[in-house]
C-alpha positions as CSV (number, residue, x, y, z in Angstrom):
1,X,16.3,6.2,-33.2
2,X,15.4,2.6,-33.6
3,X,14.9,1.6,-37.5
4,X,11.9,-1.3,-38.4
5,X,14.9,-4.0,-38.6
6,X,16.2,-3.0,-35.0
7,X,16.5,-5.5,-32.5
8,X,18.0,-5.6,-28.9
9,X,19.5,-8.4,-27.1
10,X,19.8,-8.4,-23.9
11,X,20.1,-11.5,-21.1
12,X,20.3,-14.2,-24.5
13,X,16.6,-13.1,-25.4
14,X,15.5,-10.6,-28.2
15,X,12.9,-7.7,-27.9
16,X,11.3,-6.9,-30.6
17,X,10.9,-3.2,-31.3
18,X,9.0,-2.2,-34.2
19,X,8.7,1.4,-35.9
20,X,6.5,2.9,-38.5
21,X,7.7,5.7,-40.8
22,X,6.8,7.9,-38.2
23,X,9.8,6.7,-35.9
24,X,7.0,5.1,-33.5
25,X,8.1,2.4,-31.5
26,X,6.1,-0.6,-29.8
27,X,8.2,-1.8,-26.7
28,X,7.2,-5.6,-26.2
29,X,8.5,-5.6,-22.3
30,X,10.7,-3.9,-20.5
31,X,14.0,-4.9,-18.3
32,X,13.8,-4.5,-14.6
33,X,17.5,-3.5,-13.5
34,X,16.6,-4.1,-9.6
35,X,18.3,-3.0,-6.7
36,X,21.7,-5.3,-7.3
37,X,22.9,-7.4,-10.0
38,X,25.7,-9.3,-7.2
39,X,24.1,-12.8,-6.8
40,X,24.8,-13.3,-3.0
41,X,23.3,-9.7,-2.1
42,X,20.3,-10.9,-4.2
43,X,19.8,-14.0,-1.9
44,X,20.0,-11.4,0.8
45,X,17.5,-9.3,-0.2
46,X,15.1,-11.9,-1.3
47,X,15.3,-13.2,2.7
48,X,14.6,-10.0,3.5
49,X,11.9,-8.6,1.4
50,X,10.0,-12.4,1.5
51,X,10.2,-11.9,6.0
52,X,8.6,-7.8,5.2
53,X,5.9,-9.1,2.6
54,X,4.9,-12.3,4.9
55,X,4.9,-10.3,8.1
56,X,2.5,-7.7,6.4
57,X,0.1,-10.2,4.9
58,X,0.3,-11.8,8.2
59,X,-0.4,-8.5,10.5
60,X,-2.8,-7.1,8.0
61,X,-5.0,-10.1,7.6
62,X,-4.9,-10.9,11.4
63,X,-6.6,-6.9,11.7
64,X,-9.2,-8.2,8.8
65,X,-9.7,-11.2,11.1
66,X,-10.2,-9.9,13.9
67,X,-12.2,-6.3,12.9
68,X,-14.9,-9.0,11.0
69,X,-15.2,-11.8,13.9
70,X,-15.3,-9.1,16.7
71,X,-18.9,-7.6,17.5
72,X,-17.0,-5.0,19.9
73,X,-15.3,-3.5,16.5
74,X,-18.1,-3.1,14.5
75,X,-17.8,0.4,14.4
76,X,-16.8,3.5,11.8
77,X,-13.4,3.4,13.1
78,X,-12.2,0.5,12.7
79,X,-14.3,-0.1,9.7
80,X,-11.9,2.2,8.1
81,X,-8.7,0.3,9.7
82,X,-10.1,-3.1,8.2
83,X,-10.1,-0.9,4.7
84,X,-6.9,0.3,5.5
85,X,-5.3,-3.2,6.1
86,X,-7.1,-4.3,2.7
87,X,-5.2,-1.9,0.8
88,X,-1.7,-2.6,2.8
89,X,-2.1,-6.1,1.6
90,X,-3.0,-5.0,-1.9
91,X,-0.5,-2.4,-2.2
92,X,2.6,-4.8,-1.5
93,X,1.2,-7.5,-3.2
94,X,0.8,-5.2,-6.3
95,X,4.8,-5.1,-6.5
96,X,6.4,-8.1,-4.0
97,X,5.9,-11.0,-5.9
98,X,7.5,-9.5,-8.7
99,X,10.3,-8.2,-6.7
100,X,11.0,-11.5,-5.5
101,X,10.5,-13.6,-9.1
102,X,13.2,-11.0,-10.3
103,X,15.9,-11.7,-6.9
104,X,15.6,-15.2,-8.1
105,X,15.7,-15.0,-12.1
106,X,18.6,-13.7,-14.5
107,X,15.8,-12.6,-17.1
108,X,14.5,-9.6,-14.8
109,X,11.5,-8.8,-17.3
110,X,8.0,-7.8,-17.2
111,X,5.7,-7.2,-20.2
112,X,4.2,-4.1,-21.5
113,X,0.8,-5.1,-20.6
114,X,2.4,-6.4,-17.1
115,X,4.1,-3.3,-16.6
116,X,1.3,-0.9,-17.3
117,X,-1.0,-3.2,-15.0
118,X,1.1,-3.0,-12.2
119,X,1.8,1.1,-12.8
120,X,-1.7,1.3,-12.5
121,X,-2.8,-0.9,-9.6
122,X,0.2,0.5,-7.6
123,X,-1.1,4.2,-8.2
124,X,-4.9,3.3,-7.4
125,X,-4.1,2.0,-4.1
126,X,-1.4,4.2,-3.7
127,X,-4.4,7.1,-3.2
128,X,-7.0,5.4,-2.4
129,X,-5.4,5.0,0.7
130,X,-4.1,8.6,1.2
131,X,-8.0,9.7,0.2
132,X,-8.6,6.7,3.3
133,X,-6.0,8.2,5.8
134,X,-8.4,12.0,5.3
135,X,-11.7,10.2,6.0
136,X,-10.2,8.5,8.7
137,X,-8.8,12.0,10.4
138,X,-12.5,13.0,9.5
139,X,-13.8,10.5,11.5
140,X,-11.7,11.1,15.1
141,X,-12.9,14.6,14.5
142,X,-16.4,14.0,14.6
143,X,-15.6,11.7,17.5
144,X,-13.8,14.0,19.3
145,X,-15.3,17.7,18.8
146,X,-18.8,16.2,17.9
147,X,-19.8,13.3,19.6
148,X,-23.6,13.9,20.0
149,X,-23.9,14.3,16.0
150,X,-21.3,10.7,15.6
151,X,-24.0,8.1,15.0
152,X,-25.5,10.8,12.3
153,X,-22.3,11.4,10.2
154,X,-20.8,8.1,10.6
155,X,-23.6,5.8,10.2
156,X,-23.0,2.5,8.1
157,X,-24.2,4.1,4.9
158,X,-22.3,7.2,5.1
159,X,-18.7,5.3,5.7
160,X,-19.6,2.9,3.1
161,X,-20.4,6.0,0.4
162,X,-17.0,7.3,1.9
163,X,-14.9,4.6,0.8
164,X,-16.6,4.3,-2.3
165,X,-15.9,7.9,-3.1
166,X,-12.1,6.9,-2.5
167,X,-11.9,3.7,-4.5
168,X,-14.0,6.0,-7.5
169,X,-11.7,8.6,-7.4
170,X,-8.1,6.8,-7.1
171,X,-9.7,4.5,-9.7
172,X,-9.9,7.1,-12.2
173,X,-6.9,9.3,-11.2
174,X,-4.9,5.8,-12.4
175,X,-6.4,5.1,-15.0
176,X,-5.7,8.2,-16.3
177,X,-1.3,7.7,-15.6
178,X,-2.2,4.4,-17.3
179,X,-3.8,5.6,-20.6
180,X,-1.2,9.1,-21.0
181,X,2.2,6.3,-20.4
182,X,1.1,3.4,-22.7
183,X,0.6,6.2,-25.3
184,X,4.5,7.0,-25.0
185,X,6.9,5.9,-27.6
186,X,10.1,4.0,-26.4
187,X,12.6,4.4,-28.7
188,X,16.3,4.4,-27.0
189,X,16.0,1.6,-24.5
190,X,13.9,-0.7,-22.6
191,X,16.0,-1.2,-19.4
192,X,14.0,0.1,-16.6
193,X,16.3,1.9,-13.7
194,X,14.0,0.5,-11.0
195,X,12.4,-2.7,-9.5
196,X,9.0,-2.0,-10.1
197,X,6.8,-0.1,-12.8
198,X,6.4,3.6,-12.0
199,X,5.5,6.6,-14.2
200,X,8.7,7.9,-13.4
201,X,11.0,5.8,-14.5
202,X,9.2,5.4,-17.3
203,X,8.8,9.0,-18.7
204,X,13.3,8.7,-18.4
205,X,13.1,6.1,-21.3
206,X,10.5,7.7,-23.6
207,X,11.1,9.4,-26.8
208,X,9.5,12.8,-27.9
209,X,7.2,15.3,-25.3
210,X,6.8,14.4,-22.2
211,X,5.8,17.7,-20.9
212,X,2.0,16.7,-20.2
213,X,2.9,13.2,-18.3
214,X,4.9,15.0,-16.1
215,X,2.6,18.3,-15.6
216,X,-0.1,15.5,-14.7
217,X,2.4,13.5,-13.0
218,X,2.9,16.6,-10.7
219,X,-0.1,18.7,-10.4
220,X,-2.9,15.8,-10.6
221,X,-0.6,13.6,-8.0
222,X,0.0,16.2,-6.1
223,X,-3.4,18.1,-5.7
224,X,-4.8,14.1,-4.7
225,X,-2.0,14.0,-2.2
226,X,-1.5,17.3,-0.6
227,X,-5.3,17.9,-0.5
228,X,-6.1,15.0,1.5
229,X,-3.1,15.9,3.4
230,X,-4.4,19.2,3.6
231,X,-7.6,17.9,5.2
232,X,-6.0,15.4,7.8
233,X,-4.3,18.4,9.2
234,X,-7.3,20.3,9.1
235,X,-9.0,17.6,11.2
236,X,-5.9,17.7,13.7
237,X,-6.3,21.3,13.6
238,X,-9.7,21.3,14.7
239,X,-9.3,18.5,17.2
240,X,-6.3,20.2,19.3
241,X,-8.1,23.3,19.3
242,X,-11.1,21.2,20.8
243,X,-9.3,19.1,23.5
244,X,-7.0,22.7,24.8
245,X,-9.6,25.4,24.6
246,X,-13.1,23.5,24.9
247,X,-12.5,20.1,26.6
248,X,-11.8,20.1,30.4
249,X,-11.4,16.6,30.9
250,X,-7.9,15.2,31.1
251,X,-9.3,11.4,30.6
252,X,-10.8,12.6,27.5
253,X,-7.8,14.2,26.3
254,X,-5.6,11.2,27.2
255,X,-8.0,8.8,25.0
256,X,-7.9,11.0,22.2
257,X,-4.6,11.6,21.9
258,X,-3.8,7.7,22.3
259,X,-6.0,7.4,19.5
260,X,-5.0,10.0,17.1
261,X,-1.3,9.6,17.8
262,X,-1.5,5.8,16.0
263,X,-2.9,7.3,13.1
264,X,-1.1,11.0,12.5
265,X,2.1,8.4,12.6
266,X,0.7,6.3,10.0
267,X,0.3,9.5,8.3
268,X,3.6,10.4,8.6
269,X,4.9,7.1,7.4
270,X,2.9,7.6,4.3
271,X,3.0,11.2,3.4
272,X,7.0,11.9,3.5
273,X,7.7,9.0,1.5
274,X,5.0,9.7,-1.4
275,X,5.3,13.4,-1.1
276,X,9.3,13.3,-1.8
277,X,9.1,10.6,-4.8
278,X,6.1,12.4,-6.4
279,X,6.3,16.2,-6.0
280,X,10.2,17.0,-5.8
281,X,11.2,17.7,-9.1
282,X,12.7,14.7,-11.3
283,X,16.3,16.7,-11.8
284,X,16.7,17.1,-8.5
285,X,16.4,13.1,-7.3
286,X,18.7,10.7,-7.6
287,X,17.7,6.8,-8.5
288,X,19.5,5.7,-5.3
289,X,16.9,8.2,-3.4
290,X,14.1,7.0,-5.4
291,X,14.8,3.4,-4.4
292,X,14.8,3.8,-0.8
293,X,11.7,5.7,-0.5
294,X,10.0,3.3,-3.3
295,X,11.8,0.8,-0.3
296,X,9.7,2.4,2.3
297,X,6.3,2.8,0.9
298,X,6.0,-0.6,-0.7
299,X,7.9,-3.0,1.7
300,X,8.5,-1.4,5.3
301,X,5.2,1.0,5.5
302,X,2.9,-1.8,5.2
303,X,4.6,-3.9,7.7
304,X,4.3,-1.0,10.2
305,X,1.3,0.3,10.4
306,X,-1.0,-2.8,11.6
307,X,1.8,-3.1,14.5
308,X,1.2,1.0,15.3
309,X,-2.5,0.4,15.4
310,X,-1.9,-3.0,17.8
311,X,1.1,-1.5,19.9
312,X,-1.0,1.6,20.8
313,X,-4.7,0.8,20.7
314,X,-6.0,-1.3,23.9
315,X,-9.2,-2.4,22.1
316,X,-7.2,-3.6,19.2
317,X,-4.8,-5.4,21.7
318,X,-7.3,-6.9,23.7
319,X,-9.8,-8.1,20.6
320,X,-6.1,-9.7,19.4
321,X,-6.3,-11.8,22.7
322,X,-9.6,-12.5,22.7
323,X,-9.8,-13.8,19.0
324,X,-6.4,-15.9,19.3
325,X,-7.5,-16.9,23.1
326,X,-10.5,-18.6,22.0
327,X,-8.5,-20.4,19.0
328,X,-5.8,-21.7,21.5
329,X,-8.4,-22.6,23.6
330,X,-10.6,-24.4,21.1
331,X,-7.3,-26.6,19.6
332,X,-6.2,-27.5,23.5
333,X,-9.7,-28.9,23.9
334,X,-9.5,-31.1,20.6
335,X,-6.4,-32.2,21.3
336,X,-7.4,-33.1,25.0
337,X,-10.8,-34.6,23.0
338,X,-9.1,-36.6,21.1
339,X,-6.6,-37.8,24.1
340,X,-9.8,-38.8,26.1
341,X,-11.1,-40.7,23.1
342,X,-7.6,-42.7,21.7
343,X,-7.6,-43.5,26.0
344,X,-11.4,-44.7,25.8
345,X,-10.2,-46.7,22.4
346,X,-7.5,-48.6,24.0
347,X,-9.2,-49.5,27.2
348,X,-11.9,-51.1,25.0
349,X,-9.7,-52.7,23.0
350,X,-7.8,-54.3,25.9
351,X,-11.4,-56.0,28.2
């Protein structure tokens, strides 16, 4: 236990850690160990996580762009897409920018405050979009088994109460991790064996009962995930019973399984990840698995799913044309404007 004189120094810098009679200790920031400490694989990974973070703000946004400026996407679907994007570029922006300060500094640290910010913003996203990727199954469900009732259940109001519910809920499901890990006392250590703030890593360094942080850790995290998983698959359930006992037409069933496939592999993509961090039991992981899927649900998932939605959705596709087209086409016209006009300029000149 760490006395009221303690100090540690680690990377040349000290940390002060202060203790009351009651062995209570006040962690001014914490150490971020990373994935390497061998400066050339750092470089590495820095050119590699910098490409993943750039290509998803740039695949993300360009669905934003394109769901806002195109009348023909104005609907509940991809309404719920251009959230979905939103919160891709969110949730790696909640711990990239960090990740790459840190391949690029010897003083990997982040501060309390930092630490618990980023715990909770990365959590909030983390399900608001699962609660997203259930309303979104929803959705093709009423589109598919209920089409005469779609414009009723999915008018503008209705989505937007939707998404609200999400943010509401995820909101407060975080704040809640936040509050129950900045009350833990740190008293052995303030190395962190990961590269971003998570509640796990963080209930491995505190002192005293942490019985609580991790029931909530896996009961409250898990109901939030496995029910909304529970009700994507309940919307599948429903819809493939639809299209092999009630529907008849094979166009229909083509279309809809175009369409769902995109987003039961986004599903995919997010659910094993979270569901093997979050609801195995801490014993039975090892950091090295932790990383990797920590790896996959901040860097690489983000990064895949706007190219799922454009490689497999034809409306996507062609609004992607259409959008881009018209830019291409506008800057070829300036540029031939302003040839016409330096030409016009000259001959002027010359008489």
């Amino acid at each position: 236990m760490v006395t009221a004189s303690s100090y540690l120094h680690t990377s040349g810098r000290h940390v002060s850690l202060r203790c009351d009679q009651k062995n209570e200790t006040i962690v001014n920031e914490f150490l971020l160990l990373g994935l390497t400490n061998i400066q050339e694989l750092e470089a590495i990974l820095f050119v590699i996580f910098l490409t993943l973070y750039l290509i998803s703000l740039a695949g993300n946004g360009a669905i934003v762009m394109i769901i806002i400026s195109e009348p023909c996407l104005h609907s509940p679907m991809y309404f719920f897409l251009g959230n979905l994007s939103c919160l891709d570029i969110c949730y790696s922006t909640v711990t990239m920018p960090k990740v790459l300060e840190n391949f690029l500094s010897t003083h990997k640290a982040i501060s309390f405050l930092g630490c618990i910010t980023q715990l909770h913003f990365f959590h909030f996203l983390g399900s608001s979009e699962a609660i997203l990727l259930a309303i979104m199954a929803f959705e093709r469900f009423v589109a598919i088994c209920n089409p005469l009732h779609y414009l009723v259940f999915m008018k503008h109001q209705v989505c937007l109460q939707l998404v609200t519910v999400a943010w509401v809920i995820s909101f407060f499901y975080a704040l809640m991790h936040s509050i129950m890990t900045s009350q833990l006392n740190f008293c052995q250590s303030h190395q962190l064996n990961h590269f971003f703030c998570d509640v796990k890593p963080l209930l491995e360094l505190a002192c005293g009962n942490t019985v609580l942080n991790q029931w909530l850790l896996s009961v409250i995290t898990g109901s939030i995930s496995m029910g909304a998983f529970f009700l994507t698959l309940l919307s599948y359930f429903y819809i493939i019973g639809f299209l092999l006992f009630k529907s008849h037409s094979w166009n229909m069933l083509q279309k809809a399984l175009s369409t769902c496939a995109s987003h039961f592999m986004v599903v995919c993509l997010f659910y094993g990840p979270m569901g093997f961090t979050y609801i195995h039991p801490t014993s039975g992981s090892s950091m090295a698995q932790d990383w990797i899927v920590a790896i996959m649900y901040s860097a690489v998932t983000p990064v895949l799913n706007p190219l799922i939605y454009t490689l497999r959705n034809k409306e996507v596709k062609f609004a992607f044309k259409k959008v881009f087209g018209r830019k291409c086409f506008f800057l070829k016209n300036c540029k031939m404007y302003h040839y016409c006009d330096l030409r016009l300029s000259t001959t002027t000149d010359l008489h």
